[in-house]
C-alpha positions as CSV (number, residue, x, y, z in Angstrom):
1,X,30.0,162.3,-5.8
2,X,32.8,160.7,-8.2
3,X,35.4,161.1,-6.2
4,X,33.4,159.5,-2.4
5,X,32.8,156.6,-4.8
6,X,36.8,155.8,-5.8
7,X,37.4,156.8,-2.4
8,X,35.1,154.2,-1.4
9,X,36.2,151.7,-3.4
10,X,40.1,153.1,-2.8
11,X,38.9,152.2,1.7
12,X,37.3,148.7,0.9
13,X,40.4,147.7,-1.6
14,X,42.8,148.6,0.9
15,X,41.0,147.1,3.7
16,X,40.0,143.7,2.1
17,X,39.9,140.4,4.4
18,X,43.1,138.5,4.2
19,X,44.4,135.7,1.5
20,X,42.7,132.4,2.7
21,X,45.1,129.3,1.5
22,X,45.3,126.1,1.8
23,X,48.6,124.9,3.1
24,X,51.6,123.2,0.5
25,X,54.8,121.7,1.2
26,X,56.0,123.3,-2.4
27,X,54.0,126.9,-2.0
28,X,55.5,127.8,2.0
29,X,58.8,128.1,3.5
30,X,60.4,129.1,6.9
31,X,62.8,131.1,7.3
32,X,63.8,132.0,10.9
33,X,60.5,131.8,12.1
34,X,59.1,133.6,9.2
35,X,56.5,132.7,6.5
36,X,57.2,133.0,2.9
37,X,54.5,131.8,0.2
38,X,56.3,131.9,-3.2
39,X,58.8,133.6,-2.1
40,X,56.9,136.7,-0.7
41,X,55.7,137.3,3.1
42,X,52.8,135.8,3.6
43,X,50.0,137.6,5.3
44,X,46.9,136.0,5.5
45,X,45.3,133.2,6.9
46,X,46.7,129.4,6.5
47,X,44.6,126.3,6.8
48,X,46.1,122.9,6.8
49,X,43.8,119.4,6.4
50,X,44.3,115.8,6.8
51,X,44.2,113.4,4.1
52,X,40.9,112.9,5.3
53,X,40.2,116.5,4.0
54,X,39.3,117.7,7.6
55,X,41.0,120.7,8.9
56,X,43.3,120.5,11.4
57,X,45.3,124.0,12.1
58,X,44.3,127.3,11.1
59,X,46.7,130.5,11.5
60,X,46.8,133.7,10.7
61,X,50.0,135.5,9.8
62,X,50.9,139.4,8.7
63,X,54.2,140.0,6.8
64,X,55.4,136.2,7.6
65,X,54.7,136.8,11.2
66,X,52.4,134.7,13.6
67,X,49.7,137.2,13.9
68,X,46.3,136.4,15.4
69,X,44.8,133.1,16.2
70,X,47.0,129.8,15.7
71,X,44.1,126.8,16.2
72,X,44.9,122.9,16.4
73,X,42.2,120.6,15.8
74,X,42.2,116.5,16.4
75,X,41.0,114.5,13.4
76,X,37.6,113.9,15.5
77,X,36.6,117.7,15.2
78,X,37.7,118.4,19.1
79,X,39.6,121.6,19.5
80,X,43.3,120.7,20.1
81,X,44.7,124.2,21.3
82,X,44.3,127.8,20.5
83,X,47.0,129.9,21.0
84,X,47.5,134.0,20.2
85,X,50.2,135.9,19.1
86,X,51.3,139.4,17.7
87,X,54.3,139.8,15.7
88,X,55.7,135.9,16.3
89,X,55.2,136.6,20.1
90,X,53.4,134.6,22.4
91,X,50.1,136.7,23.6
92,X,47.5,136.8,25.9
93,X,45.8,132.8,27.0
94,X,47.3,129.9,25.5
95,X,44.6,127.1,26.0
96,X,44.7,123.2,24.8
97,X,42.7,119.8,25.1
98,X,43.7,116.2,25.5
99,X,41.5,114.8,22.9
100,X,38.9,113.2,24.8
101,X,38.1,117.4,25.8
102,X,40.0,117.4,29.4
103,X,41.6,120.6,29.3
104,X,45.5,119.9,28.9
105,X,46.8,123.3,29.9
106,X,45.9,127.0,30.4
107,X,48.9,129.2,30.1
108,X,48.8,133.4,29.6
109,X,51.7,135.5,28.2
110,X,52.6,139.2,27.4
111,X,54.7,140.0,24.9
112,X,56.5,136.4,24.7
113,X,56.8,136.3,28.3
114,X,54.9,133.6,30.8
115,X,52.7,135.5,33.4
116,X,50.5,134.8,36.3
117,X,49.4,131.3,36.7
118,X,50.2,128.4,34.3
119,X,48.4,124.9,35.1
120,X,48.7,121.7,33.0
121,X,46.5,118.6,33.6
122,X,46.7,114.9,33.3
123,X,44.1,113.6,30.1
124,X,42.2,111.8,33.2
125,X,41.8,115.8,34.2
126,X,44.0,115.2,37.0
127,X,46.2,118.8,38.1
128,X,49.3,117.8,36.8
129,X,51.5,121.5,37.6
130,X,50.3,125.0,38.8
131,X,53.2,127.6,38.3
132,X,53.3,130.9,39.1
133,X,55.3,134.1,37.3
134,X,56.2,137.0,38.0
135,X,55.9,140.0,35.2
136,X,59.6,139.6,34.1
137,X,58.3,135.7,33.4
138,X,60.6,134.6,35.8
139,X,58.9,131.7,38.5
140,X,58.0,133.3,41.6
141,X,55.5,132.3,44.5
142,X,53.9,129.1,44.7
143,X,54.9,126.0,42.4
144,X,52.9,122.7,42.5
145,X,53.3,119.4,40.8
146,X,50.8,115.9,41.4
147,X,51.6,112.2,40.2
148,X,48.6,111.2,37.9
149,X,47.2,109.3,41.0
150,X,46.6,113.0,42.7
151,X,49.6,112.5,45.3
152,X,51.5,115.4,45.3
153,X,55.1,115.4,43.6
154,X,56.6,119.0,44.8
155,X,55.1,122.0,46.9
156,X,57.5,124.9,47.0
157,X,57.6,128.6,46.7
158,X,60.3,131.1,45.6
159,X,60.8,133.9,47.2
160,X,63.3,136.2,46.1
161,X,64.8,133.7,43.8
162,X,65.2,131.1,46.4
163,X,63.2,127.7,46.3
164,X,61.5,126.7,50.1
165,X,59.6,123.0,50.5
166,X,59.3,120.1,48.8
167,X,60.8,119.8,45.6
168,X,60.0,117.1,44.7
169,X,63.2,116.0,43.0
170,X,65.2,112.5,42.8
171,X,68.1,112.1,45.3
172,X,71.3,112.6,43.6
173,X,74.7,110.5,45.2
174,X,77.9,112.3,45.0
175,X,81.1,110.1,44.7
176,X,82.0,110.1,48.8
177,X,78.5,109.5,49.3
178,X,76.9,106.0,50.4
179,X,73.4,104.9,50.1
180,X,71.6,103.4,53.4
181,X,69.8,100.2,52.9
182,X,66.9,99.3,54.5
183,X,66.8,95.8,56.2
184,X,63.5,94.1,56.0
């Protein structure tokens, strides 16, 4: 019976919650995208407040490593952005808000790499971009952008790396080129 009771308390030990600190200029550094908290890797869970004493970002990190949840929060309480990762790498949907709680973008990644459909909005909740990725997170299919007003600013689609409709991009003059006025 001894030894299921150190075993016990051997499983519980070794599977305790994570460190829960508050965050400190003097206590953290980066170091190439790593986390070190007095000089060790820091696994556990970071909260950083305002001088308000709200919170306002929350991550979790395993051997100095982005690992879990990374939330954002604005100063009135209203979620700012959640975003997931697994060993520093972008993972899974990335969401965040404008802060009066329009969505500001929906993203979804695997492995560090942008997949499937990405969209951004305007804080007036006006579609701002809709892009589209293939699984080597390289753009492919249908690509959108809108002027805040809702008219649209480019409609194209690649297609075996080659862009076909509007692009939407500002006419460039070359050095031999002249530009044609319009007389009113």
């Amino acid at each position: 019976m001894k030894i299921y009771a150190w075993l016990l308390i051997l499983l519980v030990a070794c599977t305790a919650q994570p460190t829960t600190v508050v965050w400190n200029e003097k206590d953290f550094v980066w170091q190439h995208d790593t986390l070190y908290y007095h000089t060790q890797l820091f696994s556990g869970v970071v909260n950083t407040y305002n001088a308000q004493q709200q919170r306002i970002e929350q991550g979790t990190f395993e051997n100095g490593l982005r690992h879990g949840f990374i939330q954002r929060w604005y100063a009135n309480g209203q979620l700012a952005e959640k975003r997931f990762y697994q060993s520093n790498e972008k993972e899974g949907q990335h969401q965040a808000w404008w802060e009066n709680g329009q969505q500001k973008f929906d993203y979804t990644f695997d492995n560090g790499t942008p997949i499937g459909t990405h969209k951004e909005w305007y804080a007036n909740g006006q579609l701002f971009s809709l892009s589209t990725y293939n699984a080597q997170g390289q753009p492919e299919g249908l690509q959108q952008m809108w002027f805040e007003n809702g008219k649209i600013r480019a409609n194209y689609e690649i297609r075996a790396g080659r862009r076909f409709g509007l692009l939407g991009a500002k006419g460039c003059m070359g050095g031999n080129e002249t530009q044609i006025t319009a007389i009113r």
